[in-house]
PDB file of N, CA, C and O in Angstrom:
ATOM      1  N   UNK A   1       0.258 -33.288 -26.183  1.00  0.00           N
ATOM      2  CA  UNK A   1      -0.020 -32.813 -27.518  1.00  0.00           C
ATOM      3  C   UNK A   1       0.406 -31.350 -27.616  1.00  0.00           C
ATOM      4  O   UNK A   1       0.255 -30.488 -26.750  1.00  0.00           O
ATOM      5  N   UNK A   2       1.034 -31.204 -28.974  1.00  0.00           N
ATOM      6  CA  UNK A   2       1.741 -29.785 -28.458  1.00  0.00           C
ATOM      7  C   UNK A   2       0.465 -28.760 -30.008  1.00  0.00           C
ATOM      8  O   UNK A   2      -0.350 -29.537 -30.505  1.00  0.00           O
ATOM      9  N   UNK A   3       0.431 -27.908 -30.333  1.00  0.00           N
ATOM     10  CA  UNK A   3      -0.322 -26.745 -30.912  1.00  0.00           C
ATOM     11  C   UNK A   3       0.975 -26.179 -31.328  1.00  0.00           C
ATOM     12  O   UNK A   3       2.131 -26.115 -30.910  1.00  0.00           O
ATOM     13  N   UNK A   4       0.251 -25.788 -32.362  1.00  0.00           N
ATOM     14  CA  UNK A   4       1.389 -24.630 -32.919  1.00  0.00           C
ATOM     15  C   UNK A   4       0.986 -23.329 -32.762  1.00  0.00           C
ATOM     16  O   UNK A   4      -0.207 -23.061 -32.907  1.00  0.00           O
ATOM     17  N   UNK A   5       2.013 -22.232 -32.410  1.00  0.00           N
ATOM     18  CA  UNK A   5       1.369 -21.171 -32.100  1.00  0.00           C
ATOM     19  C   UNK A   5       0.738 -20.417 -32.893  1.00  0.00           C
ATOM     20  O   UNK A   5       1.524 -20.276 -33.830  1.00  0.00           O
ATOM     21  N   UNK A   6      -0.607 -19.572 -33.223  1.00  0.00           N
ATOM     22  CA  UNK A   6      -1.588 -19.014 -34.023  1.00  0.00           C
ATOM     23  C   UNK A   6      -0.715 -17.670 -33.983  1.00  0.00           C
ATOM     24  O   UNK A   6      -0.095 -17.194 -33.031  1.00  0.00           O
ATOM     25  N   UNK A   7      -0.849 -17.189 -35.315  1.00  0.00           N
ATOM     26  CA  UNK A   7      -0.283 -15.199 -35.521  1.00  0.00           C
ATOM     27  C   UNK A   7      -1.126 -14.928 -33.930  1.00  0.00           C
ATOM     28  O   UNK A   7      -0.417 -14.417 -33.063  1.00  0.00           O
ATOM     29  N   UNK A   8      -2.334 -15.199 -33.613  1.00  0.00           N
ATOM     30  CA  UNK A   8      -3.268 -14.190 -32.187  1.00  0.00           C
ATOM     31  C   UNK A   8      -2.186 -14.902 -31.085  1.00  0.00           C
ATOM     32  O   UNK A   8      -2.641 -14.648 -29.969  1.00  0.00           O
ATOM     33  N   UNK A   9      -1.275 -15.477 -30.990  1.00  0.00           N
ATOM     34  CA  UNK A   9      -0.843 -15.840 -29.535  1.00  0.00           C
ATOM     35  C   UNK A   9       1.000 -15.421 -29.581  1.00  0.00           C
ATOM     36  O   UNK A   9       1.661 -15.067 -28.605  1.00  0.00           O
ATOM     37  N   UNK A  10       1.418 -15.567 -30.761  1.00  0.00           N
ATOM     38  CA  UNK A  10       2.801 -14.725 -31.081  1.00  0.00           C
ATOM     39  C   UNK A  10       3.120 -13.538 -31.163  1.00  0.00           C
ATOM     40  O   UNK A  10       2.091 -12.969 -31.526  1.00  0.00           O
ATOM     41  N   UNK A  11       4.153 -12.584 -31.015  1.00  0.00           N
ATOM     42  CA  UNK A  11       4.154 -11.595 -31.089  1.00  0.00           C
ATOM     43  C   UNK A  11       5.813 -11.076 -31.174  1.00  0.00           C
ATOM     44  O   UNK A  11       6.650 -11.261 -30.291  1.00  0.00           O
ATOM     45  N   UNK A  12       6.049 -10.336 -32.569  1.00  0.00           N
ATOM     46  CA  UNK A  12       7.387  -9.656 -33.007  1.00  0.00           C
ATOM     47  C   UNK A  12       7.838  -9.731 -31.606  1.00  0.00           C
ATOM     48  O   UNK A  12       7.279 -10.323 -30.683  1.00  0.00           O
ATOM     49  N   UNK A  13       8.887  -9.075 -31.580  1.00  0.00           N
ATOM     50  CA  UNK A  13      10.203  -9.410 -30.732  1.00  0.00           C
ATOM     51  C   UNK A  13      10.165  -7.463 -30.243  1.00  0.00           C
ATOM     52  O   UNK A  13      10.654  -7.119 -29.167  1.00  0.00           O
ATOM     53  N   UNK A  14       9.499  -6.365 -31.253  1.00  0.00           N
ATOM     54  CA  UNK A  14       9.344  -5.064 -30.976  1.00  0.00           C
ATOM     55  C   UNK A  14       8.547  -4.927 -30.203  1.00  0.00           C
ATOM     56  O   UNK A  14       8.937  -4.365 -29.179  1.00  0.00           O
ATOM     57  N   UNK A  15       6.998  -5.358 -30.251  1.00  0.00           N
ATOM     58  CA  UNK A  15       6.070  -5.475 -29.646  1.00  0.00           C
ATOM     59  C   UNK A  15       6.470  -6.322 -27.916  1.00  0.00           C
ATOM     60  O   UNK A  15       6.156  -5.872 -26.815  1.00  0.00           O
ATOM     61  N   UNK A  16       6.994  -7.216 -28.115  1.00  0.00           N
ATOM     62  CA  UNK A  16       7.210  -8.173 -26.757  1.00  0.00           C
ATOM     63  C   UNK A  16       8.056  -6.810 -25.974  1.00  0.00           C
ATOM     64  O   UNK A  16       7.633  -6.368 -24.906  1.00  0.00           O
ATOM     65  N   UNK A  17       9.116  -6.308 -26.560  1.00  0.00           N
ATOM     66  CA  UNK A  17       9.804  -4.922 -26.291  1.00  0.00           C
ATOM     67  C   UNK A  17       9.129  -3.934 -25.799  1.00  0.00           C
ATOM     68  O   UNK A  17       9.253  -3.280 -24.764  1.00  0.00           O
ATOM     69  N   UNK A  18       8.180  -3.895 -26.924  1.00  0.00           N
ATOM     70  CA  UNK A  18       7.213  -2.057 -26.092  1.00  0.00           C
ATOM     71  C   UNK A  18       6.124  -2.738 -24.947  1.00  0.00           C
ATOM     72  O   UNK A  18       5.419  -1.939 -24.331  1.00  0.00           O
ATOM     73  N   UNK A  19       6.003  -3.974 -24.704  1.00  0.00           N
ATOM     74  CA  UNK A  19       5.074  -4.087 -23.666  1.00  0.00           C
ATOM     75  C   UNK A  19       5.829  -4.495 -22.532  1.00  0.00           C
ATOM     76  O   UNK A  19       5.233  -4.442 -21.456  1.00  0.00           O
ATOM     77  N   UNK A  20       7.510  -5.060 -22.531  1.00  0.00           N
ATOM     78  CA  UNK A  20       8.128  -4.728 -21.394  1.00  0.00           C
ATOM     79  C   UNK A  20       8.820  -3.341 -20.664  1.00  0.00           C
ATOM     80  O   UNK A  20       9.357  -3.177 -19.569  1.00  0.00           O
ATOM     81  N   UNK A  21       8.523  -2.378 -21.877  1.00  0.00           N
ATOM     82  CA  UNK A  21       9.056  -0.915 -21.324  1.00  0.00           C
ATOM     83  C   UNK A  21       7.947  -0.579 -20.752  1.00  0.00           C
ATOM     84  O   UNK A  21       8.047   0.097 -19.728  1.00  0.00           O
ATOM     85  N   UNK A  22       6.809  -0.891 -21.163  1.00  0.00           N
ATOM     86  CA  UNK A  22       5.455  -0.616 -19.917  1.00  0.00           C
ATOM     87  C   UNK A  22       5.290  -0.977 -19.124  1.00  0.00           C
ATOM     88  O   UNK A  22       4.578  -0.404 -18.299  1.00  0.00           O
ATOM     89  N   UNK A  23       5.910  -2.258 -18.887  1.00  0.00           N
ATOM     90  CA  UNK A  23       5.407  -3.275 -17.477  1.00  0.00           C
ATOM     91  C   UNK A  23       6.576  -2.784 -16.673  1.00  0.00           C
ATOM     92  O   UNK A  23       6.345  -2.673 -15.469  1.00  0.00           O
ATOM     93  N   UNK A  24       7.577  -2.520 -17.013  1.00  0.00           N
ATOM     94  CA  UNK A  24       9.169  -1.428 -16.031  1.00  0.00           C
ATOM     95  C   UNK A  24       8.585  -0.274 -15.847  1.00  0.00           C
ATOM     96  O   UNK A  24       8.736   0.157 -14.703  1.00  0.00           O
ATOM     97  N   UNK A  25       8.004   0.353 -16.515  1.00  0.00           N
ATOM     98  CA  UNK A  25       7.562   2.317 -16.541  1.00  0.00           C
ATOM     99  C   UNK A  25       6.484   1.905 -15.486  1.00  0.00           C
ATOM    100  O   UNK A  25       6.431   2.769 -14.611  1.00  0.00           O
ATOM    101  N   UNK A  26       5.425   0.668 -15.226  1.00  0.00           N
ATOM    102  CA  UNK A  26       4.337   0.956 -14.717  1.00  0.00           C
ATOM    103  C   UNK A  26       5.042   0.604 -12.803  1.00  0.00           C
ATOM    104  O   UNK A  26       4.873   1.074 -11.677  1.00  0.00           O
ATOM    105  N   UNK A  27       5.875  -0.528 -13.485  1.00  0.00           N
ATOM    106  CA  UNK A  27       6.575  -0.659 -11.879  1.00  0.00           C
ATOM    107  C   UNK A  27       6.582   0.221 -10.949  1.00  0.00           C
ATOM    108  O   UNK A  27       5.925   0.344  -9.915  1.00  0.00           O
ATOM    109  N   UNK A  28       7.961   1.232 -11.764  1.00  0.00           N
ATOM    110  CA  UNK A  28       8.517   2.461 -11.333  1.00  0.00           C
ATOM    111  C   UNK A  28       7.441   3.461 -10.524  1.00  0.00           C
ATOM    112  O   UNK A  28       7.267   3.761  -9.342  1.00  0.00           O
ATOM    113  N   UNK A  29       6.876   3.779 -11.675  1.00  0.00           N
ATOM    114  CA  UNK A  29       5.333   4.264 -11.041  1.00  0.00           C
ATOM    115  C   UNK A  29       4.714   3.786  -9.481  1.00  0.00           C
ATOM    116  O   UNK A  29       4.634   4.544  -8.514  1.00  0.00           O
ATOM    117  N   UNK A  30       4.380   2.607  -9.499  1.00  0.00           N
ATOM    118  CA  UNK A  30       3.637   1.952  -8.511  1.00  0.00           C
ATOM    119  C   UNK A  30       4.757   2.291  -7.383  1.00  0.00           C
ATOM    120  O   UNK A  30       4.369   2.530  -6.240  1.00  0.00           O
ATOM    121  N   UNK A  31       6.017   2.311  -7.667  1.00  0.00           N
ATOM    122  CA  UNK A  31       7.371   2.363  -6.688  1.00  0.00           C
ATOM    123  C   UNK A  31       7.094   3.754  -6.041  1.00  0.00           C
ATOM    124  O   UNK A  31       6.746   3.872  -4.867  1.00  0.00           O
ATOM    125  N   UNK A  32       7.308   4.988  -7.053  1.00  0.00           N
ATOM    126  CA  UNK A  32       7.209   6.058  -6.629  1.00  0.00           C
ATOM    127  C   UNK A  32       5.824   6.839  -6.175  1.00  0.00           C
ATOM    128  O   UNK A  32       5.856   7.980  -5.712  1.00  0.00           O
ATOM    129  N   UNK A  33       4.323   5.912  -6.406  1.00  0.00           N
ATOM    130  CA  UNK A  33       3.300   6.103  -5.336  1.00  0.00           C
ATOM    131  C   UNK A  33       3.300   5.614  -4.268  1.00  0.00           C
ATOM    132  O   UNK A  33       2.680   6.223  -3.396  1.00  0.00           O
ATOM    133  N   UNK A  34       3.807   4.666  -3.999  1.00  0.00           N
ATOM    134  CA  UNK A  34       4.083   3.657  -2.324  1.00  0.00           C
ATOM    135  C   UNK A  34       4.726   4.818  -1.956  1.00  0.00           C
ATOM    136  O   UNK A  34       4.133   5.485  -1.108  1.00  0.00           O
ATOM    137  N   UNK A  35       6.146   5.392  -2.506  1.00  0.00           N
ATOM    138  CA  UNK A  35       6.761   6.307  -1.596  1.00  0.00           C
ATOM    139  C   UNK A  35       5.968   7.632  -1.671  1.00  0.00           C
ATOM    140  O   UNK A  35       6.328   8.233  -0.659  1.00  0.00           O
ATOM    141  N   UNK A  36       5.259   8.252  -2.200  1.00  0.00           N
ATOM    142  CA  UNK A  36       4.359   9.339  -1.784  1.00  0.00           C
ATOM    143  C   UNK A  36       3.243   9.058  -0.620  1.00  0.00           C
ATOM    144  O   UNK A  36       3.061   9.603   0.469  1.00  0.00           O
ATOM    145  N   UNK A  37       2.632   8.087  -1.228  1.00  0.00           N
ATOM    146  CA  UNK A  37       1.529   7.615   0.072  1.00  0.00           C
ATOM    147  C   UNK A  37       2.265   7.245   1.355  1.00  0.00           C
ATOM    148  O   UNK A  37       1.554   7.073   2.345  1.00  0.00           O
ATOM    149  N   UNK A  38       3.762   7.076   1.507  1.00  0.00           N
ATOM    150  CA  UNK A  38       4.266   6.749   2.654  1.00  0.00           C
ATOM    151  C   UNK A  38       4.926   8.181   3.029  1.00  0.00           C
ATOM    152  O   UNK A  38       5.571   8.453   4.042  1.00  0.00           O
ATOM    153  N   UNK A  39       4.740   8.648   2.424  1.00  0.00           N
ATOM    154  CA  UNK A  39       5.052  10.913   2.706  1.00  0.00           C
ATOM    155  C   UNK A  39       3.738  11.325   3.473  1.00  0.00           C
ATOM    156  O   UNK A  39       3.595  12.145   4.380  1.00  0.00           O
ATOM    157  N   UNK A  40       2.420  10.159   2.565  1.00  0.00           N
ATOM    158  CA  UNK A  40       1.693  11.368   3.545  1.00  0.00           C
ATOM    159  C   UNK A  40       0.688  11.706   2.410  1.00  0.00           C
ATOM    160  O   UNK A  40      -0.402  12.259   2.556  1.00  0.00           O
ATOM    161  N   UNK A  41       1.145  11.355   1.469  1.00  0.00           N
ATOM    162  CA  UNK A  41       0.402  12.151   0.138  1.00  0.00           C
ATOM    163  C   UNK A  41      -0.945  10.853  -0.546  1.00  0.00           C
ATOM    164  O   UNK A  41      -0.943   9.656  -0.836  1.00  0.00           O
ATOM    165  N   UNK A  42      -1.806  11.828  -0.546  1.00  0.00           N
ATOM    166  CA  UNK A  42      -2.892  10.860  -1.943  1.00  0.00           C
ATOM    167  C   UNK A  42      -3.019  10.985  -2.812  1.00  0.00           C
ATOM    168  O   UNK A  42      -3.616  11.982  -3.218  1.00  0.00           O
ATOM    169  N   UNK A  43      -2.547  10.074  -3.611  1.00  0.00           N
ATOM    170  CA  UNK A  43      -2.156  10.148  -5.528  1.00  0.00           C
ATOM    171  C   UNK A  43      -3.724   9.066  -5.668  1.00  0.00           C
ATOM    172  O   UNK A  43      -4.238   8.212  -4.946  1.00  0.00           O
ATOM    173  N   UNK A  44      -4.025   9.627  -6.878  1.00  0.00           N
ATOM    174  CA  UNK A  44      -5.309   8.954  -7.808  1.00  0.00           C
ATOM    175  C   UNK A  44      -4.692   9.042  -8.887  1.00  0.00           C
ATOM    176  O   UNK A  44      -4.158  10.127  -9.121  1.00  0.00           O
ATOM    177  N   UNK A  45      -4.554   7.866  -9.957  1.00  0.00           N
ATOM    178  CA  UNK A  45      -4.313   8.509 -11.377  1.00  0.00           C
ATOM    179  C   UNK A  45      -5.730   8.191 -12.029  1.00  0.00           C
ATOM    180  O   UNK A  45      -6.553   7.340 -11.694  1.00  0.00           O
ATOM    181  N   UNK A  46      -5.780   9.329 -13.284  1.00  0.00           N
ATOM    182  CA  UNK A  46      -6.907   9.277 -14.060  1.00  0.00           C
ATOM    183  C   UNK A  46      -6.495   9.321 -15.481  1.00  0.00           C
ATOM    184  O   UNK A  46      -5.341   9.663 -15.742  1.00  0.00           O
ATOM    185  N   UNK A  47      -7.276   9.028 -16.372  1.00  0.00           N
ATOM    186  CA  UNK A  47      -7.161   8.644 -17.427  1.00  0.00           C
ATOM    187  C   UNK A  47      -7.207  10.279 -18.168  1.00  0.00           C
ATOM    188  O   UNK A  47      -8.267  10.835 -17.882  1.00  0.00           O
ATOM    189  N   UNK A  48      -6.462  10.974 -18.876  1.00  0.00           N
ATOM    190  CA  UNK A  48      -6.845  12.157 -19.061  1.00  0.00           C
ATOM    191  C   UNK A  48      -7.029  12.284 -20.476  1.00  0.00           C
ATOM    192  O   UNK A  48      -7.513  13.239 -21.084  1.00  0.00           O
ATOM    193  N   UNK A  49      -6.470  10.931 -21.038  1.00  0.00           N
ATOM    194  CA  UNK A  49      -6.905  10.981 -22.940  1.00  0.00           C
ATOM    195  C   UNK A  49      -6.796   9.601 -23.312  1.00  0.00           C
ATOM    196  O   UNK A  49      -6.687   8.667 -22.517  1.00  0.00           O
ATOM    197  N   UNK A  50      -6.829   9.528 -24.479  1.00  0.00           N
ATOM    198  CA  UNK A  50      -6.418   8.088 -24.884  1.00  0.00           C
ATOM    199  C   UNK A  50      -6.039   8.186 -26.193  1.00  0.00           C
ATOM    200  O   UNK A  50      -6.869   8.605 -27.000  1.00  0.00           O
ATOM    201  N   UNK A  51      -4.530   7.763 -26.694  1.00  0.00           N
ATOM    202  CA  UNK A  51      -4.292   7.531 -27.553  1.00  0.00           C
ATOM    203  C   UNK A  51      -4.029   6.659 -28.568  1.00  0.00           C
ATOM    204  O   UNK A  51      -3.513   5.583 -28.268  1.00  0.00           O
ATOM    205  N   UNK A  52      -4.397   7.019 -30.251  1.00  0.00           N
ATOM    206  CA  UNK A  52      -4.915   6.068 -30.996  1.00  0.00           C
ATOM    207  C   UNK A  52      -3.718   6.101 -31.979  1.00  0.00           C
ATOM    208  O   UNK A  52      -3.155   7.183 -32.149  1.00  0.00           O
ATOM    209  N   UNK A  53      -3.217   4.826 -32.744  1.00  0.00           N
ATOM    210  CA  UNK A  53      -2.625   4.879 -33.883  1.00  0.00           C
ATOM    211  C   UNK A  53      -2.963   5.228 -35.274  1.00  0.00           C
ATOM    212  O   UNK A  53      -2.247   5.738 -36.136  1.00  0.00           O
ATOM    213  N   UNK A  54      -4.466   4.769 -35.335  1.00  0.00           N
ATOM    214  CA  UNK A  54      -4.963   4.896 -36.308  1.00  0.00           C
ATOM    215  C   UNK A  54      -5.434   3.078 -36.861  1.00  0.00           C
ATOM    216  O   UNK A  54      -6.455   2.695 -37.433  1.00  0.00           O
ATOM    217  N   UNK A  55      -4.572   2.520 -36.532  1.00  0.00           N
ATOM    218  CA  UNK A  55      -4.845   0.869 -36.903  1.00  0.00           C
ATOM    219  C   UNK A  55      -4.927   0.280 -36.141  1.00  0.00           C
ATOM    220  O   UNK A  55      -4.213  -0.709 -35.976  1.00  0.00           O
ATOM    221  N   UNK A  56      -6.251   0.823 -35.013  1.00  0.00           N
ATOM    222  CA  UNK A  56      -6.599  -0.208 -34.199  1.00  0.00           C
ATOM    223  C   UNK A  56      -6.215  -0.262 -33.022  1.00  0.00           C
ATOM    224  O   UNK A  56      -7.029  -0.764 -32.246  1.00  0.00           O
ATOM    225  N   UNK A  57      -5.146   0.118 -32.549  1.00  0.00           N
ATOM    226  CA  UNK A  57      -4.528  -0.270 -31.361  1.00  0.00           C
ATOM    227  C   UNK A  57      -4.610   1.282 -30.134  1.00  0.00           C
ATOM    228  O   UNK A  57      -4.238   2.392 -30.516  1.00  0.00           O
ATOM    229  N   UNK A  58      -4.949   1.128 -29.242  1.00  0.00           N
ATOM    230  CA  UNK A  58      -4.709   2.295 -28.312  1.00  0.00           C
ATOM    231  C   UNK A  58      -4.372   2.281 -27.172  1.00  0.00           C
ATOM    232  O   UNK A  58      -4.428   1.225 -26.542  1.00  0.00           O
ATOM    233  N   UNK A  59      -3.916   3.483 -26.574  1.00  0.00           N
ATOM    234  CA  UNK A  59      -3.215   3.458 -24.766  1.00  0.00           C
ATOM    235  C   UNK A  59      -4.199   4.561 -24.280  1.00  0.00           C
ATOM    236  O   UNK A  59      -4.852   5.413 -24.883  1.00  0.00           O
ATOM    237  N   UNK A  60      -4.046   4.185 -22.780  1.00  0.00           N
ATOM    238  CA  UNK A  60      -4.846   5.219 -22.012  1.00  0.00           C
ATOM    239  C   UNK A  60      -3.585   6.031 -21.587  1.00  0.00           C
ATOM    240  O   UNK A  60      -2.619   5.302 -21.359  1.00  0.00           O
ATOM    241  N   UNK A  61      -3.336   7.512 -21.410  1.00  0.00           N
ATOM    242  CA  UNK A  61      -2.972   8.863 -21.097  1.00  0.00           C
ATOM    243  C   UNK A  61      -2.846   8.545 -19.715  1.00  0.00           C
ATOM    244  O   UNK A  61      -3.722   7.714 -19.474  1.00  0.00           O
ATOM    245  N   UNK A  62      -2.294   8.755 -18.851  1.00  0.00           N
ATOM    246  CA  UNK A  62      -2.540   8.811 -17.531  1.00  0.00           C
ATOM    247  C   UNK A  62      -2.184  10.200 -16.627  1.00  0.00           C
ATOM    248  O   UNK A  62      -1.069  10.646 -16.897  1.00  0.00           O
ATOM    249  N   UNK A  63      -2.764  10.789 -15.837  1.00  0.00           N
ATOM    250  CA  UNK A  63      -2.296  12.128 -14.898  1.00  0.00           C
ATOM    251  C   UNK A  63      -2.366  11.869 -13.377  1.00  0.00           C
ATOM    252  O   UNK A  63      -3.186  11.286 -12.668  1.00  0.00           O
ATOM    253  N   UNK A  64      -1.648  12.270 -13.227  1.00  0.00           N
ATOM    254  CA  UNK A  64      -1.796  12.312 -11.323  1.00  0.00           C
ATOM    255  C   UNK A  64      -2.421  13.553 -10.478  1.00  0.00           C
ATOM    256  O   UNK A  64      -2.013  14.709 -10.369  1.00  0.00           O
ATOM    257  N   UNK A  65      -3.655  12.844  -9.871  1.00  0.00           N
ATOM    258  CA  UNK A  65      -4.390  13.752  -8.706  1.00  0.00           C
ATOM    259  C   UNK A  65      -4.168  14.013  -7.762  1.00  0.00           C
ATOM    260  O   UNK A  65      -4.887  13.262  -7.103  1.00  0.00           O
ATOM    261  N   UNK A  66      -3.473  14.778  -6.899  1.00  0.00           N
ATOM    262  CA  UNK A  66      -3.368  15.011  -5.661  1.00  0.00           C
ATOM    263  C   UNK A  66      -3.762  15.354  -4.511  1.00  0.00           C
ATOM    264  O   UNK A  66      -3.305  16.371  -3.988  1.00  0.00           O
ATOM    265  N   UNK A  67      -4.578  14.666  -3.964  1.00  0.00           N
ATOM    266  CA  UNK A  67      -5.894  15.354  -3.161  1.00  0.00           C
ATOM    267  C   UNK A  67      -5.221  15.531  -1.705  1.00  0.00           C
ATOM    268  O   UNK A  67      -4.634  14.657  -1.067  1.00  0.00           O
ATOM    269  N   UNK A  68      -5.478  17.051  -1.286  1.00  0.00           N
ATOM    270  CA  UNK A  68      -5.119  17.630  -0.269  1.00  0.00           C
ATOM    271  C   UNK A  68      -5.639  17.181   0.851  1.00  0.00           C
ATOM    272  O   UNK A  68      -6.810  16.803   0.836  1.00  0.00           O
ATOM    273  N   UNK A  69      -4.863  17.130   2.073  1.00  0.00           N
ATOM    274  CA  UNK A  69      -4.897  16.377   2.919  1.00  0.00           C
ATOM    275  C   UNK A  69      -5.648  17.286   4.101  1.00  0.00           C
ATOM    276  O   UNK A  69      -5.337  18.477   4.114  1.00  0.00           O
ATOM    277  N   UNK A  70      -6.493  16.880   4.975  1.00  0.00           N
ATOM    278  CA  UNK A  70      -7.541  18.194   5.581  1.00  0.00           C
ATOM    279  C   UNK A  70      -6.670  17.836   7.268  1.00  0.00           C
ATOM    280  O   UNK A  70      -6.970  18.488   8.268  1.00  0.00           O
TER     281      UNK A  70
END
């Protein structure tokens, strides 16, 4: 039995777009902490804001911690 898809489970072709430039940007990221933590280094990221559109929708800010190594 097949369903038709609901507006809540579809999504523009821009949107499918801006959530694969995040899921590549977050890669990259995860890429270039493996290679710090394999330097030697301890990265934490923290949330340092969060931004809003105004209609609903928001992202978390992210910063990198670097905690010195004793």
């Amino acid at each position: 039995m097949t369903t038709k898809p609901t507006e809540e489970t579809t999504m523009d072709e821009s949107k499918e777009m801006a959530i694969r430039q995040v899921a590549n940007a977050l890669h990259r990221l995860n890429d270039a902490v493996i290679a710090a933590v394999g330097k030697g280094v301890t990265v934490e990221l923290m949330r340092a804001s969060r931004y809003h559109n105004e209609q609903g929708a928001w992202g978390d800010m992210l910063v990198p911690i670097i905690h010195k190594q004793d």
